[in-house]
N, C-alpha and C positions, 0 to 999 in steps of 0.2 A: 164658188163651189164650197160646200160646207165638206168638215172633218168626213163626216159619215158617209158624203158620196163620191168623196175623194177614197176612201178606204176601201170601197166595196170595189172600187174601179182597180184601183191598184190590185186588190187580191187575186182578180179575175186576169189581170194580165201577169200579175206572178205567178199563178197556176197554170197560165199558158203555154209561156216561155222559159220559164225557169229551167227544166232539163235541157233546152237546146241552147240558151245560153249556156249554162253549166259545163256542156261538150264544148264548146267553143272556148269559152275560157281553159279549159283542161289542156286544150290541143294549143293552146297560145302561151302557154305558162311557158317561163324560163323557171320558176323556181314552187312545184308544186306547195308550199307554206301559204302561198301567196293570195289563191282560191279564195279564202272565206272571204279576206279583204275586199278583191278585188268585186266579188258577187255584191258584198255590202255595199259598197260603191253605186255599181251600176242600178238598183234598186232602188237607192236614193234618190239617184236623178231620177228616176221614173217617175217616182214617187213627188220628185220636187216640180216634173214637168205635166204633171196631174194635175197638181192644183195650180200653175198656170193655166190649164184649160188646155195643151195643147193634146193636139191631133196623135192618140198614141196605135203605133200596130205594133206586128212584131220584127218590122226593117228597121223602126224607129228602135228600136229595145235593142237588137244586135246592134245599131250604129252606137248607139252607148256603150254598148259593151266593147265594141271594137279603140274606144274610145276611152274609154277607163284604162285597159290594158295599156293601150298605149304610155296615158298621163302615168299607169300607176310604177311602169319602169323609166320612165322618163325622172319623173323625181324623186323616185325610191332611193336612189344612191345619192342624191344631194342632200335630203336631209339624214339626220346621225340620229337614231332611235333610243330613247334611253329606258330604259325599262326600273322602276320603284321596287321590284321586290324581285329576288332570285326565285327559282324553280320550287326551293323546297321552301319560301315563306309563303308560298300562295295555298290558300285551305278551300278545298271543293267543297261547297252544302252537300252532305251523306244523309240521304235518308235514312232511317232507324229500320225501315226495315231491307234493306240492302243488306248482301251477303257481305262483308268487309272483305274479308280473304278472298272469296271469290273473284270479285269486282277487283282487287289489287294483281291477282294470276290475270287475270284477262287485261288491265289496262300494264302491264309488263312485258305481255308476250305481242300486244298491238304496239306496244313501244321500240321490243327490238323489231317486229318486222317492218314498224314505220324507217326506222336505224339502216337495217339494210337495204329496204327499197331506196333513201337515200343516197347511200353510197353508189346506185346504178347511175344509169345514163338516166337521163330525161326525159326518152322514149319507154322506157321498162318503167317507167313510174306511170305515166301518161296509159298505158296500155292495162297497168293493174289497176289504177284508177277506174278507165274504162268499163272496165269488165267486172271488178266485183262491187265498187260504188255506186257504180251508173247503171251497171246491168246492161250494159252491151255486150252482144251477138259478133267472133271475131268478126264473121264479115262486114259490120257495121265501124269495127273499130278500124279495120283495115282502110274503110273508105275514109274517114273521115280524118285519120292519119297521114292519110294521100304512100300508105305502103300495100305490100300484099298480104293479101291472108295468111302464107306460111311464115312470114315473117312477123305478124302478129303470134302465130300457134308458135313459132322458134324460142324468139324472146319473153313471151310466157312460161312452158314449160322447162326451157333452159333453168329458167329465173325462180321457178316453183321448185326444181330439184335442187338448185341452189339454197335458196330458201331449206327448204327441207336439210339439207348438211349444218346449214348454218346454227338453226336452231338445235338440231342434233349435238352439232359442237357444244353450243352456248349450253343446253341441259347438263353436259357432262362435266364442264368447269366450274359450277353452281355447285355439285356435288360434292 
């Protein structure tokens, strides 16, 4: 199989599956950072079992996916990650026409509430993920949570007027 009909293949089952792996991964995470990784992963192999010719649907693409998760906390903690550059030597390409100041209030205020999402349980991350990420409907996140719906609307709203104190706070110490 050549590049070109290898690619066209892959894209049509990354468009297919991608949001419902995506939930799956979400709802399997121990540590939401973990997502982009582990989605690259799983895509790979897709991708690597494309151009072996094999037989792909979308059972084959979950069992990857179920399978990546697996390996990706399996040897996540044996190897020791080193990272080349701290936080503040790394430089984003800024387009010239980008608002600078702008762009800095908005990736500041998605920093502290990434900050606090955080600091929650696993489940309040997984659920705001859900829901303004993924654009899931509570009762879709309820099912696929395996909780109930009030318990998805609780730990939301609790979490959003939390949220809201929090950044209230944080505006006032900034002053």
């Amino acid at each position: 199989m050549n590049v070109q009909e290898a690619l066209k293949i892959f894209n049509k089952y990354y468009n297919d599956t991608y949001e419902y792996v995506l939930k799956y991964v979400v709802c399997k995470c121990f540590n939401m950072s973990d997502i982009e990784d582990i989605m690259q992963n799983i895509y790979l192999s897709v991708y690597k079992a494309i151009l072996k010719d094999k037989e792909i649907n979308k059972s084959y693409v979950l069992g990857i996916a179920n399978k990546k998760v697996n390996d990706y906390y399996r040897f996540k903690y044996k190897e020791k990650l080193i990272t080349l550059f701290s936080k503040d030597e790394v430089v984003e390409n800024i387009q010239s026409d980008i608002n600078i100041e702008k762009s800095m209030i908005v990736k500041y205020d998605t920093e502290l509430v990434w900050n606090f999402l955080k600091k929650k349980k696993v489940i309040i991350f997984k659920i705001f993920y859900l829901y303004y990420k993924s654009g899931l409907k509570i009762k879709e996140i309820a099912k696929e949570l395996g909780i109930t719906e009030m318990n998805v609307k609780n730990h939301l709203y609790r979490t959003l007027h939390e949220l809201n104190e929090y950044l209230e706070n944080e505006g006032d110490e900034n002053e």
